[in-house]
C-alpha positions in Angstrom: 34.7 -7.8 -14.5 34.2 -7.3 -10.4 34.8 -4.2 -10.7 32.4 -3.5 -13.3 29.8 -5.4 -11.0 30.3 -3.4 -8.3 30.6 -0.4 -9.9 27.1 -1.2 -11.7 25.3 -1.8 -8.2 26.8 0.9 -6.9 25.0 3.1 -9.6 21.8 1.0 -9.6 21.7 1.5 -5.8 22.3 5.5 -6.1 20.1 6.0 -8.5 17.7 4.6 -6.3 18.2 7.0 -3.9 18.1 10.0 -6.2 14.5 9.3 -7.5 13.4 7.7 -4.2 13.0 4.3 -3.2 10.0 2.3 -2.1 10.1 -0.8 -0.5 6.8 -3.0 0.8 6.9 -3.8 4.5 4.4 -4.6 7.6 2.3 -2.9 9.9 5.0 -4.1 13.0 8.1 -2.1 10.6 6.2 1.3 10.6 8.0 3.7 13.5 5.5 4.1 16.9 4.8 7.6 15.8 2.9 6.2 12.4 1.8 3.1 14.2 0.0 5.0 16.4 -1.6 7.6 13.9 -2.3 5.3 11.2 -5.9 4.3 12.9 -7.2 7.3 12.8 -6.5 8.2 9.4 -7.8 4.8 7.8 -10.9 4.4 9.9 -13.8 3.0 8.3 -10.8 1.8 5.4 -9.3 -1.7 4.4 -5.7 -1.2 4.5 -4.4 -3.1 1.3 -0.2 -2.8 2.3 2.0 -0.3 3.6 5.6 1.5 2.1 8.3 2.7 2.7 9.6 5.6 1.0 13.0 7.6 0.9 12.7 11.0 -0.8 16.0 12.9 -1.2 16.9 11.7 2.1 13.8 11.6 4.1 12.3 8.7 4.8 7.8 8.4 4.5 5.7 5.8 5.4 2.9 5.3 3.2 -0.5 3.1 4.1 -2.5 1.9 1.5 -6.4 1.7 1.4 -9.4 1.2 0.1 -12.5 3.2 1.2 -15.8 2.9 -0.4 -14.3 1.1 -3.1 -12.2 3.7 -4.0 -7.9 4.0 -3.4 -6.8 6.3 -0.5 -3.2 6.1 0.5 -1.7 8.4 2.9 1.7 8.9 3.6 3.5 10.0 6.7 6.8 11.1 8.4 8.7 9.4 10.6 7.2 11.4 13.9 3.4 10.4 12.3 2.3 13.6 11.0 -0.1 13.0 7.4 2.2 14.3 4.7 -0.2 13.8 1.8 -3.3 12.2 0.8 -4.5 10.8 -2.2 -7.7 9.9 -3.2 -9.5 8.4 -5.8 -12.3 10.5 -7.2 -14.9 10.8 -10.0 -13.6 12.9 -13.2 -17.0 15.0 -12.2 -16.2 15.5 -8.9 -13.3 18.1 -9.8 -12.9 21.7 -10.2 -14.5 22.5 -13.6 -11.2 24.3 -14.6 -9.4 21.1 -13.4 -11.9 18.4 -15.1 -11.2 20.7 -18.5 -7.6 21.0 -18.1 -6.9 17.5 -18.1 -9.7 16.5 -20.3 -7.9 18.8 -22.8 -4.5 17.4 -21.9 -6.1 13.6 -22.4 -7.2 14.4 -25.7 -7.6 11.2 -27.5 -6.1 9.2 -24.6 -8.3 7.0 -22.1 -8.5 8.6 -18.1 -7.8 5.2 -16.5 -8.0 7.0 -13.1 -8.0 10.6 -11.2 -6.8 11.1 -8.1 -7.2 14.5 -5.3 -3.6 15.0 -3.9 -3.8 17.1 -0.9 -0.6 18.5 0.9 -1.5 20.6 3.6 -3.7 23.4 2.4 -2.9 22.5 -1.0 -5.2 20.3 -3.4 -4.2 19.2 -7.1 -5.5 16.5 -9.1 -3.8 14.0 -10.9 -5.0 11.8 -14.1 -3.7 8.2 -15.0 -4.0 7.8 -18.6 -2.9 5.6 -21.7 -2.8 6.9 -25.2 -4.5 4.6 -28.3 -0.6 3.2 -28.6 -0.6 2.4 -25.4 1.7 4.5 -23.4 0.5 5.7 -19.9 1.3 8.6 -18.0 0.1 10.8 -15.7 -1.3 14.7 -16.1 -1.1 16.2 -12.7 -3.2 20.6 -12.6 -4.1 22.4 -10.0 -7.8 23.5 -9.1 -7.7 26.0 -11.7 -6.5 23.9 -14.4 -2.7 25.0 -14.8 -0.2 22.2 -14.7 1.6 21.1 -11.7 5.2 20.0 -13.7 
């Protein structure tokens, strides 16, 4: 029976790792690099939390805000540089190919929520929604409307 135990945290914990794993923490836990960065990218923005993230080894920091009544969350590295952004936006306020795609993809689903990604030079949008049974899940295109997985 231990052994079992152990054996099932021990899988539980690498799992964990595999997918990545997130973990709330405060302001004083984020490294100086972040601490020090994280102003400028949330000025004018209520920060809501912060995360921490491991990602096939690497470990992000992610801060969590709301701007104009909207979701931003931006994620760092460990030496502060912005790794991605995400950002709430209107369905309308997408690339036409990108509003159709995942209109198309929706179909008879609800779009709780779209989001810009933006990593580096690169911007794709992703859509939050729930199907009439209730199931959500996520539709994440490009600019010009091809899928991203």
């Amino acid at each position: 029976m231990r052994i079992t135990l152990i054996v099932i945290v021990f899988a539980v914990i690498s799992f964990g790792t595999v997918l990545g794993a997130e973990k709330k923490i405060g302001p004083q836990d984020l490294p100086p690099a972040v601490q020090k960065a994280v102003p400028a990218e949330t000025r004018g923005a209520e920060i809501k939390g912060y995360n921490q993230e491991t990602e096939k080894g690497k470990t992000f920091y992610e801060v969590e805000t709301m701007l104009n009544g909207k979701g931003r969350d931006v994620l760092f590295n460990s030496s502060g540089t912005v790794v991605e952004v995400e950002e709430e936006v209107a369905l309308d306020g997408i690339p036409p190919a990108a509003k159709a795609a995942i209109e198309k993809r929706a179909a008879n689903a609800k779009i709780n929520k779209i989001e810009s990604v933006t990593k580096g030079q690169s911007v794709s949008y992703e859509a939050e929604i729930t199907s009439k049974s209730g199931k959500r899940s996520e539709i994440a295109v490009k600019a010009d409307g091809s899928l991203m997985r």
